[in-house]
N, CA, C and O atoms as a MOPAC input file, in Angstrom:
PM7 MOZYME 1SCF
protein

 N      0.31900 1    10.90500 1    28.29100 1
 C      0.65000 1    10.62300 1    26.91200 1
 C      1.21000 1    11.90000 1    26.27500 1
 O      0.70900 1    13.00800 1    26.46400 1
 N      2.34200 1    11.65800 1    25.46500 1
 C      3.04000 1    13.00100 1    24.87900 1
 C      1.96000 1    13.12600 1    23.27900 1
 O      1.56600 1    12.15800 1    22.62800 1
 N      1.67800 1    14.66100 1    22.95900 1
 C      1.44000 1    15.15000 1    22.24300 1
 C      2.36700 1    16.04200 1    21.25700 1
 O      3.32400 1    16.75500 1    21.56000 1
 N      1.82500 1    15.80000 1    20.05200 1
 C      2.56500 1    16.86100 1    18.79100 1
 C      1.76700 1    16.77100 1    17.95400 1
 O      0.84500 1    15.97000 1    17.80400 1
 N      2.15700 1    17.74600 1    17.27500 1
 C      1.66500 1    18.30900 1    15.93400 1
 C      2.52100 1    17.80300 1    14.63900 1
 O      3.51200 1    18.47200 1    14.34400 1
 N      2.20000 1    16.66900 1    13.85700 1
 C      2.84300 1    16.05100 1    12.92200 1
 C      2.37400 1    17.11100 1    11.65900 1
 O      1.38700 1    17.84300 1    11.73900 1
 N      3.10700 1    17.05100 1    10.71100 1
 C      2.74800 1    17.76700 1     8.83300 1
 C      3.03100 1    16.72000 1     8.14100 1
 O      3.70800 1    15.73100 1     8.42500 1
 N      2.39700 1    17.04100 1     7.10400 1
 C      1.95800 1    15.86700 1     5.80600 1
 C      2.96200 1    15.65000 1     5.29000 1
 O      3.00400 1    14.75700 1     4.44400 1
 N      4.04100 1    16.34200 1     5.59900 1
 C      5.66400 1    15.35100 1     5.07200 1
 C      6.14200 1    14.35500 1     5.73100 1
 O      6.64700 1    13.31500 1     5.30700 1
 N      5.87800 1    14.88600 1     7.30200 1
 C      6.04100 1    13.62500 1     7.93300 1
 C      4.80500 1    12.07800 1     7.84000 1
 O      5.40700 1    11.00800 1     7.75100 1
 N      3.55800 1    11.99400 1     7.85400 1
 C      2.79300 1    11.82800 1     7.49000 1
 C      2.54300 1    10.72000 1     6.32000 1
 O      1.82500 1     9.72100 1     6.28000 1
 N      3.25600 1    11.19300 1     5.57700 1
 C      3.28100 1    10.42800 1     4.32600 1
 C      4.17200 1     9.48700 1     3.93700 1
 O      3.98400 1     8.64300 1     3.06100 1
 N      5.48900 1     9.69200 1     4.82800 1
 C      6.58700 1     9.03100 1     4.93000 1
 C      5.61900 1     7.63300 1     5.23600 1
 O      5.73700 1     6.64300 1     4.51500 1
 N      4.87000 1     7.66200 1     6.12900 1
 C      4.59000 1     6.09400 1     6.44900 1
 C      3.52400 1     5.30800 1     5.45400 1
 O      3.06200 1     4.22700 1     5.81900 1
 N      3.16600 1     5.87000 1     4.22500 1
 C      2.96800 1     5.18000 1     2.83900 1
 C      4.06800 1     5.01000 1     2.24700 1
 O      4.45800 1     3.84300 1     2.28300 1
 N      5.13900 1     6.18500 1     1.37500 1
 C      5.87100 1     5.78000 1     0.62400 1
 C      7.19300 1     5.53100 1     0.94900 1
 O      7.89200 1     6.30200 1     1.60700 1
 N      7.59200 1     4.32400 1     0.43800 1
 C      8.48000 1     3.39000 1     1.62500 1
 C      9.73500 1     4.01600 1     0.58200 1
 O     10.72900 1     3.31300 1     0.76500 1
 N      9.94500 1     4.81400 1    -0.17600 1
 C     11.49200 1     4.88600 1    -1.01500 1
 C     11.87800 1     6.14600 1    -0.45500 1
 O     12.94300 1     6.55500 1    -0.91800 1
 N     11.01800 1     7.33200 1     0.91100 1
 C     11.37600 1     8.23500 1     1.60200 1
 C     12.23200 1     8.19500 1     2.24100 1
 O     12.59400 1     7.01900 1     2.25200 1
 N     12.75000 1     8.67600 1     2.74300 1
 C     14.41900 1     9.44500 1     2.99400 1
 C     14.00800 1     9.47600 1     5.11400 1
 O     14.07300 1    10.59500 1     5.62300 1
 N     13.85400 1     8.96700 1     5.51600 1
 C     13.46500 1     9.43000 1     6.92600 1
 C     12.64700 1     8.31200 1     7.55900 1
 O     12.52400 1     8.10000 1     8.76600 1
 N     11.96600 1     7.45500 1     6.28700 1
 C     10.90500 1     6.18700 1     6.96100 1
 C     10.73900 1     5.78200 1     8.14700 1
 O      9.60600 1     5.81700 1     8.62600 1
 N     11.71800 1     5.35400 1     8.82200 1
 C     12.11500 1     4.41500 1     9.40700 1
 C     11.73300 1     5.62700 1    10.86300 1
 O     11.27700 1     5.14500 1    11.90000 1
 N     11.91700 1     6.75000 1    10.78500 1
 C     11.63100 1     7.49300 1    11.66300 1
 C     10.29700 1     7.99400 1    11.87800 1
 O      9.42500 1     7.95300 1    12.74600 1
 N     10.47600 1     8.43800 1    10.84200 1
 C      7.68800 1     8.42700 1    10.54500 1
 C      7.00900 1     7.51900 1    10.97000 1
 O      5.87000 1     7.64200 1    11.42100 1
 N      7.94900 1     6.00000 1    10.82200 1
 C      7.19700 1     4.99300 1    10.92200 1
 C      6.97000 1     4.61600 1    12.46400 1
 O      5.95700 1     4.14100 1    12.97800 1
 N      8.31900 1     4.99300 1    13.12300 1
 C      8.27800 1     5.07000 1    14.85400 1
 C      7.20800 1     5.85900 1    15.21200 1
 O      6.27600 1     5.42500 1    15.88900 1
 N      7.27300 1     6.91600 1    14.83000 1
 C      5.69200 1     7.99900 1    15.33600 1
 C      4.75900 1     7.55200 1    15.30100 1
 O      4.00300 1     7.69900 1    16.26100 1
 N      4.41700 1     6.88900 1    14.31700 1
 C      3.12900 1     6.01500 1    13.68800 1
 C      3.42100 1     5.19800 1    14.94500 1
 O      2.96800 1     5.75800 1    15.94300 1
 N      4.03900 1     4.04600 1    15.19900 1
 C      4.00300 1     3.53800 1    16.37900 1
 C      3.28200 1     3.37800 1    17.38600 1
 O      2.21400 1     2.84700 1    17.69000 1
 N      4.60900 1     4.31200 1    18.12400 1
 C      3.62500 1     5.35400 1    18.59800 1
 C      2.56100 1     5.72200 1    19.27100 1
 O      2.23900 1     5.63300 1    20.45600 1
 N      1.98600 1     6.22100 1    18.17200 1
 C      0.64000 1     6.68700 1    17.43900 1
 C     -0.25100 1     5.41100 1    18.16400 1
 O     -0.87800 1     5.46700 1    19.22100 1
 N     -0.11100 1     4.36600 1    17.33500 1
 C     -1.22800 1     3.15700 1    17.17700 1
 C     -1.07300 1     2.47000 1    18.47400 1
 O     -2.04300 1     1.73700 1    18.66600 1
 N     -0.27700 1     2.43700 1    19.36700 1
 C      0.26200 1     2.00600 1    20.35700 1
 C     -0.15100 1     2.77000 1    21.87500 1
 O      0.06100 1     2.39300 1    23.02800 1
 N     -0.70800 1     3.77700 1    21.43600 1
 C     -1.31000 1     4.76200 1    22.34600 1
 C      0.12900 1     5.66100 1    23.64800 1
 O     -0.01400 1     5.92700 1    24.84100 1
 N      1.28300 1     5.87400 1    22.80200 1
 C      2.14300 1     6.56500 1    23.71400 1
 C      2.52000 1     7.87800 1    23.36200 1
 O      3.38500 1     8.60900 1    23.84600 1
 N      1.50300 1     8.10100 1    22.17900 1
 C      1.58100 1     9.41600 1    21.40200 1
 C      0.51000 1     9.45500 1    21.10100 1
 O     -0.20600 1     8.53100 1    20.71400 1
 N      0.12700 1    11.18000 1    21.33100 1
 C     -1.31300 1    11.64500 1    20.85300 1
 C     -0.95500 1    12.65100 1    19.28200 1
 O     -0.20300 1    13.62400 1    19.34600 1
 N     -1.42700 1    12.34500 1    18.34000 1
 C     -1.02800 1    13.39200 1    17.34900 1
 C     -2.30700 1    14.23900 1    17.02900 1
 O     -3.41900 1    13.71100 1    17.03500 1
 N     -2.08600 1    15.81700 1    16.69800 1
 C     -2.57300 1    17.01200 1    16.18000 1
 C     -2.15100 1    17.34200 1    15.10600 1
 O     -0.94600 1    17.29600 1    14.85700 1
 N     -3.29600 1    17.85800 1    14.00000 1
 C     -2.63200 1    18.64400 1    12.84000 1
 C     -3.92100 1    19.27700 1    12.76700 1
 O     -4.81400 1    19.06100 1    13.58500 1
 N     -4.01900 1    20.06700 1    11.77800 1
 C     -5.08400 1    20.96300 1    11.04400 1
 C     -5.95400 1    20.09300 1    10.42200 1
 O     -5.51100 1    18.95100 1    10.53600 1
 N     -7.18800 1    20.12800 1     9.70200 1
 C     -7.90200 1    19.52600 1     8.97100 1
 C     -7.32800 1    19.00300 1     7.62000 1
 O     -7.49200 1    17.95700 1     6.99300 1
 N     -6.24100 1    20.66700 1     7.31500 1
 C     -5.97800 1    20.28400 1     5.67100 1
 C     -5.07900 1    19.37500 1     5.50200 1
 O     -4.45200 1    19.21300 1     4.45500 1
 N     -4.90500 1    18.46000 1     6.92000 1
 C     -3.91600 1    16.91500 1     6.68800 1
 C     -4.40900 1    16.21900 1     5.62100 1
 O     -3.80500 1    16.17600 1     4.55000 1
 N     -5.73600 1    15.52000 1     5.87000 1
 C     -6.52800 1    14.98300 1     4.78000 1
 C     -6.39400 1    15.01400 1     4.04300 1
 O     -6.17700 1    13.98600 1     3.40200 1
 N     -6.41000 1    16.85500 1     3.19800 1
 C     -6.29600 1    16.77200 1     1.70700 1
 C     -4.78500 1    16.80700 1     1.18400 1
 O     -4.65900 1    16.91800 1    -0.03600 1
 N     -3.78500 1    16.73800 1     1.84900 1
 C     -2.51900 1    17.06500 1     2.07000 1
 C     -2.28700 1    15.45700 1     1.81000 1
 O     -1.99200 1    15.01600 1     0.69900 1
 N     -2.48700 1    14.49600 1     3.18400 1
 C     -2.03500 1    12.94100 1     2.32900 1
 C     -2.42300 1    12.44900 1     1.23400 1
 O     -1.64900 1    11.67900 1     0.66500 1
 N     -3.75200 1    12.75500 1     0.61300 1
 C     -4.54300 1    12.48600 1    -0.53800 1
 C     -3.42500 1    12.81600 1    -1.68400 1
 O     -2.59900 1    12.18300 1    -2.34200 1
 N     -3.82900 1    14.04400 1    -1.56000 1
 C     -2.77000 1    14.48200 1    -2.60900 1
 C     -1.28300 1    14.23300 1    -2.98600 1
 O     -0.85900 1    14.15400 1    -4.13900 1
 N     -0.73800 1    14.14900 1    -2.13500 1
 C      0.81200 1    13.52100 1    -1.90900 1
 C      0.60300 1    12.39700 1    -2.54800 1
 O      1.36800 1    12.19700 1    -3.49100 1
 N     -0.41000 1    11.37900 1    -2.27700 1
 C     -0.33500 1    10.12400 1    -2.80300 1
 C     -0.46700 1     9.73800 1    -4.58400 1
 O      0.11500 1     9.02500 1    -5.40300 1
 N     -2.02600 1    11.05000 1    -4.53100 1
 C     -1.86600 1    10.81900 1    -5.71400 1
 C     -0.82800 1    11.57100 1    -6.61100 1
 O     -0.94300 1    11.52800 1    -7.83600 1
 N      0.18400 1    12.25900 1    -6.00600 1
 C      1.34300 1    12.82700 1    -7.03400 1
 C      2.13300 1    11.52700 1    -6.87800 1
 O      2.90900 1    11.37500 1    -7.82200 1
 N      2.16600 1    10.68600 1    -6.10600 1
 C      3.35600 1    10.04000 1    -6.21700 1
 C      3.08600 1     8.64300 1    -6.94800 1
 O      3.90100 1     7.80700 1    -7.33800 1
 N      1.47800 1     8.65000 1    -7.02100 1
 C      0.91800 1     7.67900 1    -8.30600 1
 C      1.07400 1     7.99100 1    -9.18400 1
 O      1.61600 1     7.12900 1    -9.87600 1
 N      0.78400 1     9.38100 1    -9.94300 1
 C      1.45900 1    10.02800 1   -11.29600 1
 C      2.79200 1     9.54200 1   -11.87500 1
 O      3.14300 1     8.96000 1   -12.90100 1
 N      3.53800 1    10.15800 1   -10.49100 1
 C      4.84700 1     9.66100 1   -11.27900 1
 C      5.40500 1     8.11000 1   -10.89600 1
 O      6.59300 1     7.85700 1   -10.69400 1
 N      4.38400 1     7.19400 1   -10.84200 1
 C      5.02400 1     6.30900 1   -10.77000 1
 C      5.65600 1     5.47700 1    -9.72400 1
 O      6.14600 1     4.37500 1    -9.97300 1
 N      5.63400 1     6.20200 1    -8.15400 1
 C      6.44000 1     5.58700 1    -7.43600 1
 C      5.44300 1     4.68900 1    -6.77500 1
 O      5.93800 1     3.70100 1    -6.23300 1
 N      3.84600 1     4.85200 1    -6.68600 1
 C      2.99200 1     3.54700 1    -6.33300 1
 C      2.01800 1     3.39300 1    -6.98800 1
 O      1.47600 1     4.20800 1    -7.73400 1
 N      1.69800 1     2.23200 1    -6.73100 1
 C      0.02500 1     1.72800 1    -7.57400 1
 C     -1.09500 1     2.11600 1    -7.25600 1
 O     -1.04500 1     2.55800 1    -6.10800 1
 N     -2.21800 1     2.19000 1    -7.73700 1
 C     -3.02500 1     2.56500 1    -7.18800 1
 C     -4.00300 1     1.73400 1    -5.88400 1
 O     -4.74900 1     2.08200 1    -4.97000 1
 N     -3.65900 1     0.91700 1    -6.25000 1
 C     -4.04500 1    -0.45200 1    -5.11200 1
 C     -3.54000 1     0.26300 1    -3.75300 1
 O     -4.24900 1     0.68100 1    -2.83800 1
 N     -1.92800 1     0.30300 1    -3.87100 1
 C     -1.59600 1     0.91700 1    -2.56100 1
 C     -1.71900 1     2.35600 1    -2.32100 1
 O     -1.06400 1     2.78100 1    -1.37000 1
 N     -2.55500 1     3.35300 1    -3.11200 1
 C     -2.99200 1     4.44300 1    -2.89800 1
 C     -4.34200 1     4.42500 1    -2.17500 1
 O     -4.74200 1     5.22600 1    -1.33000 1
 N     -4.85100 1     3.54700 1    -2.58600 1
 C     -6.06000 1     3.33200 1    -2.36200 1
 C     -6.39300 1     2.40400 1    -0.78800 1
 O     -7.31400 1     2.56300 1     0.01400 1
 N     -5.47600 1     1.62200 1    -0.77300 1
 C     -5.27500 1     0.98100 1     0.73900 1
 C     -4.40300 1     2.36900 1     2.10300 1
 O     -4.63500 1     2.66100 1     3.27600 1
 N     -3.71300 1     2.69100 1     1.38100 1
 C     -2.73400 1     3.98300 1     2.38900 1
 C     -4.09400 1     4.85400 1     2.85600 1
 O     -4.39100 1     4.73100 1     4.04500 1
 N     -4.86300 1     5.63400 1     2.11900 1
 C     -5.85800 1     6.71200 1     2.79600 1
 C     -6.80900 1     5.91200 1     3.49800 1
 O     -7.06800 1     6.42400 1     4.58700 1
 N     -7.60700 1     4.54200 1     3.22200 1
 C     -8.01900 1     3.87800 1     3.90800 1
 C     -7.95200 1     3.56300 1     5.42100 1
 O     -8.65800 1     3.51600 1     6.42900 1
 N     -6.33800 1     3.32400 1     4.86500 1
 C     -5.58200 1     3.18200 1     6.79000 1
 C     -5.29400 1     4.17200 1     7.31100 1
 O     -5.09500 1     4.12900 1     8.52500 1
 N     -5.09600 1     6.03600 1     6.26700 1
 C     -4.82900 1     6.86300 1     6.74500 1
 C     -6.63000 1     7.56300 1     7.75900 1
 O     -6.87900 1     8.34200 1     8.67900 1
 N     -7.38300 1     6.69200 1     6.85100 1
 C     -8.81800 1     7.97100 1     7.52800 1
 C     -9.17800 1     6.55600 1     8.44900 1
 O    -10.36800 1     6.73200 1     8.71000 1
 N     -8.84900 1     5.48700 1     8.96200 1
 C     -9.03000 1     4.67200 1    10.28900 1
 C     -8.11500 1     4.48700 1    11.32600 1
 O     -8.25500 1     3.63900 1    12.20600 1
 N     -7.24800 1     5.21100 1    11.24300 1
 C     -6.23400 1     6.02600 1    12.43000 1
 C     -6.90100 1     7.14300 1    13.11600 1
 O     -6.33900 1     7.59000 1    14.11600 1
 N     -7.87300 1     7.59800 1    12.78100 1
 C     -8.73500 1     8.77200 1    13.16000 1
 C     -7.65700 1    10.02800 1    14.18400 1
 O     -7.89600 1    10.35500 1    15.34600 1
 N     -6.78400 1    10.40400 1    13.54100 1
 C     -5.72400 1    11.29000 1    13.72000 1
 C     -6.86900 1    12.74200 1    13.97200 1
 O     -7.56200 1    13.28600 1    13.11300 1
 N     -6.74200 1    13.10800 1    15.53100 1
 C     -7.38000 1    14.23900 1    15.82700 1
 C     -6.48900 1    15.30400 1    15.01300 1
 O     -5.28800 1    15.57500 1    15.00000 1
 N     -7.93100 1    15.91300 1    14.16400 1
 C     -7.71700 1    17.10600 1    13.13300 1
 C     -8.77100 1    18.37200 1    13.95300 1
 O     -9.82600 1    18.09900 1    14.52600 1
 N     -8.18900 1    19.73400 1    13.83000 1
 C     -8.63700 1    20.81300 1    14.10200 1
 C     -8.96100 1    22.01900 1    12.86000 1
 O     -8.33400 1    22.10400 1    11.80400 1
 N     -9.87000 1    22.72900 1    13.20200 1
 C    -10.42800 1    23.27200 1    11.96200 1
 C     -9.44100 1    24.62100 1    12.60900 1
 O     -9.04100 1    24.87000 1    13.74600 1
 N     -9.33200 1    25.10900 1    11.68600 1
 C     -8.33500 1    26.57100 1    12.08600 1
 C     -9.30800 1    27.87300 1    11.67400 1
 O     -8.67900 1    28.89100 1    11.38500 1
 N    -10.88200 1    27.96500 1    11.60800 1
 C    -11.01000 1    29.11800 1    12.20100 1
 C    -10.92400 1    29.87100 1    12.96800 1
 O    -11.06100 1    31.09400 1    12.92600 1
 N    -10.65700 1    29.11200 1    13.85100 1
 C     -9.89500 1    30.14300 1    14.92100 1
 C     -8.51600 1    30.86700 1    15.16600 1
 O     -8.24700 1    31.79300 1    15.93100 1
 N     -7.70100 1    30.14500 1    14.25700 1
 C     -6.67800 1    30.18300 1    14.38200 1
 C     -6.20700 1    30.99600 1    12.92700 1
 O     -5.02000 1    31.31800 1    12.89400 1
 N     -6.90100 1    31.28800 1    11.93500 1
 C     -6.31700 1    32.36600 1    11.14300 1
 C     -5.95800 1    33.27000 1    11.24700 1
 O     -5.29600 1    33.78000 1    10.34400 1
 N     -6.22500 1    33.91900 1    12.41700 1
 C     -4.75700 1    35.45100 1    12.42400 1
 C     -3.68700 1    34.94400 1    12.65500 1
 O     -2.82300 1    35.33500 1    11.87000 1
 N     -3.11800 1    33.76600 1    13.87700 1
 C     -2.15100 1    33.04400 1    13.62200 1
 C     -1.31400 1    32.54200 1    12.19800 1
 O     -0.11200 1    32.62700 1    11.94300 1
 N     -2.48200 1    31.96900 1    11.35100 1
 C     -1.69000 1    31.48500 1    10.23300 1
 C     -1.65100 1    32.98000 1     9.62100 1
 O     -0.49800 1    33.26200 1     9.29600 1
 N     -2.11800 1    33.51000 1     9.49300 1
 C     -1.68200 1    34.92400 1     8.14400 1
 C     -0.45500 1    35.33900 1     8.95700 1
 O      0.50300 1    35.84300 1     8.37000 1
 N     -0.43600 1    35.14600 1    10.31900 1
 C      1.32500 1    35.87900 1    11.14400 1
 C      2.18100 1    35.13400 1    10.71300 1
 O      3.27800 1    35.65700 1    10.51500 1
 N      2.05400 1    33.89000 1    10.45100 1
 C      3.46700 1    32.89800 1    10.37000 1
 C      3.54800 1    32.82900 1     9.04500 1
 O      4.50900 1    32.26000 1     8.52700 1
 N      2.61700 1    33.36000 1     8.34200 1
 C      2.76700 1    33.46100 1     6.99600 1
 C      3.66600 1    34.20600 1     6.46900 1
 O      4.64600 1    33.84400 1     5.81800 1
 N      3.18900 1    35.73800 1     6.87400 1
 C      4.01200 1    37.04000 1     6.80000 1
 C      5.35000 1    36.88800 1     7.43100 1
 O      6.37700 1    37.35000 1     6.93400 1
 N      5.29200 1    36.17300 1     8.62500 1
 C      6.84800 1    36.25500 1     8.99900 1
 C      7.43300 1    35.25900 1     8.58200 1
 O      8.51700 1    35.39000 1     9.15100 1
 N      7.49200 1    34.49200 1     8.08900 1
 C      8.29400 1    33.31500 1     7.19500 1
 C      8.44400 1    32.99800 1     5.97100 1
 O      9.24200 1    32.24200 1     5.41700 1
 N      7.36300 1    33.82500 1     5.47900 1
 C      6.98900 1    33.56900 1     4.05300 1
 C      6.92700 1    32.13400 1     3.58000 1
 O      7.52200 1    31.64500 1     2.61900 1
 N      5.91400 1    31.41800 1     4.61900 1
 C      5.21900 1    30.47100 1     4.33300 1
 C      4.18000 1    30.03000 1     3.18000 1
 O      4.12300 1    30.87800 1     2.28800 1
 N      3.40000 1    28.98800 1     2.99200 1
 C      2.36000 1    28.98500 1     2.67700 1
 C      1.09100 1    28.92600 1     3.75000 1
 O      1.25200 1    28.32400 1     4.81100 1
 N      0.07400 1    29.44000 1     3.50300 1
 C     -0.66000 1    28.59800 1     4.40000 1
 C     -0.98500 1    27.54200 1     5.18000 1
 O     -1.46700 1    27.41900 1     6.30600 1
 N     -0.45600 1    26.49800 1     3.97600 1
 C     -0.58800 1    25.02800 1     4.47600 1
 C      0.31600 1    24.73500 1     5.98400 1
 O      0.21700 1    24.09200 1     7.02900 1
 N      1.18800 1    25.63300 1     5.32400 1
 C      2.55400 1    25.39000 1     6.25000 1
 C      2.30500 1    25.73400 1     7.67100 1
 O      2.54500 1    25.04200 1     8.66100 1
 N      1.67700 1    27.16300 1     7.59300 1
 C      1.70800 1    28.23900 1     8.84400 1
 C      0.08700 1    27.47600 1     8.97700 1
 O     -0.53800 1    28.52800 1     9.10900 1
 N     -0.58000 1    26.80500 1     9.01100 1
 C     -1.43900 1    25.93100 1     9.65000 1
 C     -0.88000 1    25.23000 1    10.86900 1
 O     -1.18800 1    25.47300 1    12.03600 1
 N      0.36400 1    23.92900 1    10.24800 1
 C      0.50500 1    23.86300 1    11.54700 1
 C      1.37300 1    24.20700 1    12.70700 1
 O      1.37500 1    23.80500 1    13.87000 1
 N      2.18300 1    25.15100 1    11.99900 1
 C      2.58400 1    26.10500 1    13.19400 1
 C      1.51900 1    26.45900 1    14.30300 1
 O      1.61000 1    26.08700 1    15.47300 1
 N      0.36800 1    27.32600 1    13.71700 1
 C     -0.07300 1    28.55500 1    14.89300 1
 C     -1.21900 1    26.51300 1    15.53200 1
 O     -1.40600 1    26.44500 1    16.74600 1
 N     -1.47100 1    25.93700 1    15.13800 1
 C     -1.99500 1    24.68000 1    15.91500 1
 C     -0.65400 1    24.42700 1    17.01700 1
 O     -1.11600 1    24.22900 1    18.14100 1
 N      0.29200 1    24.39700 1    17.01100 1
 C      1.31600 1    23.60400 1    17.67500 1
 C      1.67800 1    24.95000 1    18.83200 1
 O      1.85400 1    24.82200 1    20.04400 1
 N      1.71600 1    26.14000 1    18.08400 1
 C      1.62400 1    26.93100 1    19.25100 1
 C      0.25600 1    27.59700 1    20.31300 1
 O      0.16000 1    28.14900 1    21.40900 1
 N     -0.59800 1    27.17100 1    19.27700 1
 C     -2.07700 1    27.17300 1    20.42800 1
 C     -2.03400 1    26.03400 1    21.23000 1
 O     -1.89800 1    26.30800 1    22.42200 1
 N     -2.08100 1    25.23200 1    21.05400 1
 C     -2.14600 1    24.05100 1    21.78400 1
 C     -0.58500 1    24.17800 1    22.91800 1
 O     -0.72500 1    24.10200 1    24.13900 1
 N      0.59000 1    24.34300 1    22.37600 1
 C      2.08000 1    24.28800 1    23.18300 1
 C      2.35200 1    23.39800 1    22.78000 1
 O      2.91800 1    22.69400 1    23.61700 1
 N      2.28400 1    23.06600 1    22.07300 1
 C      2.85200 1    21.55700 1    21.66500 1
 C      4.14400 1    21.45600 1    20.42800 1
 O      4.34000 1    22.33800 1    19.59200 1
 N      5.04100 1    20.01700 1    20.55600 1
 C      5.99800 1    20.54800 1    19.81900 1
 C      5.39700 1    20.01800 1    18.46900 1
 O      4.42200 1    19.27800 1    18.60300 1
 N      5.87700 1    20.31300 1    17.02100 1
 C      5.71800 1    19.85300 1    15.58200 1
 C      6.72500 1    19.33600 1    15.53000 1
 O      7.62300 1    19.51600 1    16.35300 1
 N      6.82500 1    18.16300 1    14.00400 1
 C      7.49600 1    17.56600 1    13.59300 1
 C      7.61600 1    17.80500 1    12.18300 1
 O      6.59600 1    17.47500 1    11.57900 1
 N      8.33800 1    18.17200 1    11.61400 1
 C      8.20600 1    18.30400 1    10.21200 1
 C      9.45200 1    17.43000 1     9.58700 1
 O     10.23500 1    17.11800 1    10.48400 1
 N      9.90000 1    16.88500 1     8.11200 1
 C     10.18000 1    16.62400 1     7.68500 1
 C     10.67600 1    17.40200 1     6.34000 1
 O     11.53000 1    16.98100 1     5.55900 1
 N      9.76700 1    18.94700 1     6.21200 1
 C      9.76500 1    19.48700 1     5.32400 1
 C     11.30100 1    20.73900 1     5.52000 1
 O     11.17500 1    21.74400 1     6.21800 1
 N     12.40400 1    20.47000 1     4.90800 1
 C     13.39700 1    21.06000 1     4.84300 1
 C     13.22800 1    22.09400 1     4.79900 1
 O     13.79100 1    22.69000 1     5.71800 1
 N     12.53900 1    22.86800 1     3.96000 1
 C     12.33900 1    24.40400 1     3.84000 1
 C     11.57900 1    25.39700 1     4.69400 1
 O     11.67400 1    26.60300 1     4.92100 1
 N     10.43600 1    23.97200 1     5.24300 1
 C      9.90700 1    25.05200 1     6.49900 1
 C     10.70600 1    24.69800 1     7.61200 1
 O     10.52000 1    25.46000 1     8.56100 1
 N     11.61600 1    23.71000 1     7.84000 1
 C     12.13300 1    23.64100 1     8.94900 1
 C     13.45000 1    24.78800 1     9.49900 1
 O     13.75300 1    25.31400 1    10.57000 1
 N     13.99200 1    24.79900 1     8.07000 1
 C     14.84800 1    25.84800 1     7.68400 1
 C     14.88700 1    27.71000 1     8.36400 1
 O     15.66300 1    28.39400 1     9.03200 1
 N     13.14700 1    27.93800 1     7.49200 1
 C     12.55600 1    29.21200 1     8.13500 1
 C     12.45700 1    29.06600 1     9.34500 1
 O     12.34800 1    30.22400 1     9.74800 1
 N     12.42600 1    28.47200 1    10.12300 1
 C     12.01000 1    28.64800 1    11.47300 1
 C     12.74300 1    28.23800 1    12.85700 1
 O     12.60100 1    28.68100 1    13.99600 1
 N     13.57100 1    27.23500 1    12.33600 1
 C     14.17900 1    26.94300 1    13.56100 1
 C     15.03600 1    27.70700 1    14.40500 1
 O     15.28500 1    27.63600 1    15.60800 1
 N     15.51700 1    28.62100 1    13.28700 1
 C     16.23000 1    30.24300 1    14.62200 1
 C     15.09100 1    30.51200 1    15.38200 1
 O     15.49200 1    30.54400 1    16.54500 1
 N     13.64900 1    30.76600 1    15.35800 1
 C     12.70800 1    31.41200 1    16.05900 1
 C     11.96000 1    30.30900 1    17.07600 1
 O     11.62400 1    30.38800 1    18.25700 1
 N     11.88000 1    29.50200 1    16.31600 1
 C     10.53300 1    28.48100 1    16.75800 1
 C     11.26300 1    27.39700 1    17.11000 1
 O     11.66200 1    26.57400 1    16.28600 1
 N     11.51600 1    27.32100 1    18.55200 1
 C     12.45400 1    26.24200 1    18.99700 1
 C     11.51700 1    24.42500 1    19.11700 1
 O     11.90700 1    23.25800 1    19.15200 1
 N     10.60500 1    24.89600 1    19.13500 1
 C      9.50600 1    23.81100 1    19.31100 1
 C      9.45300 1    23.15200 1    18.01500 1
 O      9.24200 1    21.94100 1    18.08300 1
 N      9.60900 1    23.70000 1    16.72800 1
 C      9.60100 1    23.24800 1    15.45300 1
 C     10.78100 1    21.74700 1    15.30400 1
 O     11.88100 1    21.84400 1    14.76000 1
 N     10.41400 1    20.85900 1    15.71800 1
 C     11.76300 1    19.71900 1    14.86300 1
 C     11.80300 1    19.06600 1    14.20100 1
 O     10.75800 1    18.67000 1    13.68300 1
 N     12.93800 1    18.60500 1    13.85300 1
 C     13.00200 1    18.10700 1    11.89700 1
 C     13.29700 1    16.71500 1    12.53200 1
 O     13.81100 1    16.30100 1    13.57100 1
 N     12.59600 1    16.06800 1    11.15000 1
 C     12.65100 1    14.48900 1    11.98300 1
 C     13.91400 1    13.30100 1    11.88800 1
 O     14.14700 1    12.18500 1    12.35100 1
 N     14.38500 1    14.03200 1    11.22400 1
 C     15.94300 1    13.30400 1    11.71400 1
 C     16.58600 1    13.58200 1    13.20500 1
 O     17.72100 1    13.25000 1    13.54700 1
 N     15.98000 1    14.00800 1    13.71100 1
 C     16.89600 1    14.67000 1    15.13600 1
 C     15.28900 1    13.95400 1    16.17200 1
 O     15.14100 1    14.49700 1    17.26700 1
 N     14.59900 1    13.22800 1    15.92700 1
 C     13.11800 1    12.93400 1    16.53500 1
 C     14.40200 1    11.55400 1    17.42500 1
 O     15.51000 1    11.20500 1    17.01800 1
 N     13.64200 1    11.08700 1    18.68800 1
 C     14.14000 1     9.57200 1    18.99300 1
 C     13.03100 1     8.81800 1    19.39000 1
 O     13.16400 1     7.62800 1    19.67600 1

């Protein structure tokens, strides 16, 4: 079974259906549920879809019904999460060299402990890194 390291941009795509990439998150998810993909992220996925959702209840783009059904289905996918104490000198490196956030350089140094490739969706970290970090891919280019 192939493994990666998904981020909460990609992630989230498969709640809010007016995203720019859906149709491609939603294959992973697949996937995913289908058992032909194993996915990895950090712990702070959790608070990462939570939150996404509820910004995108703020402004309006869902109800709370379907906020409230999305984390439901997001915490009974039981998506293996890793705690990154171990892995914080990693994240403070990918921090410093990218001028990341944390959140970000989480799941970098996971995808390179493990060897595994990431998927991001997030333009700006995909941006920083793809001269260096060939393993990093943006999910328009995913099949």
């Amino acid at each position: 079974m192939n493994r990666v390291v998904l981020d909460a941009s990609v992630v989230l795509k498969w709640y809010l259906a007016d995203e720019a990439l859906g149709e491609k998150a939603l294959g992973l998810l697949h996937k995913y549920v289908s058992q032909k993909l194993d996915i990895l992220a950090p712990s702070l996925l959790e608070y990462e879809v939570v939150n996404g959702l509820v910004i995108a209840q703020r402004r309006g783009r869902i109800q709370e019904e379907t906020v409230l059904a999305a984390i439901a289905g997001f915490f009974d996918l039981d998506i293996a999460l890793q705690n990154l104490s171990l892995f914080h000198r990693k994240v403070l490196r990918y921090c410093a060299m990218y001028s990341r956030s944390a959140y970000d350089a989480s799941y970098l140094a996971i995808a390179v402990e493990e060897g595994l490739p990431m998927i991001t969706a997030d333009e700006g970290l995909y941006k920083a890194v793809r001269k260096d970090l060939g393993w990093v891919e943006w999910l328009g280019d995913v099949r």
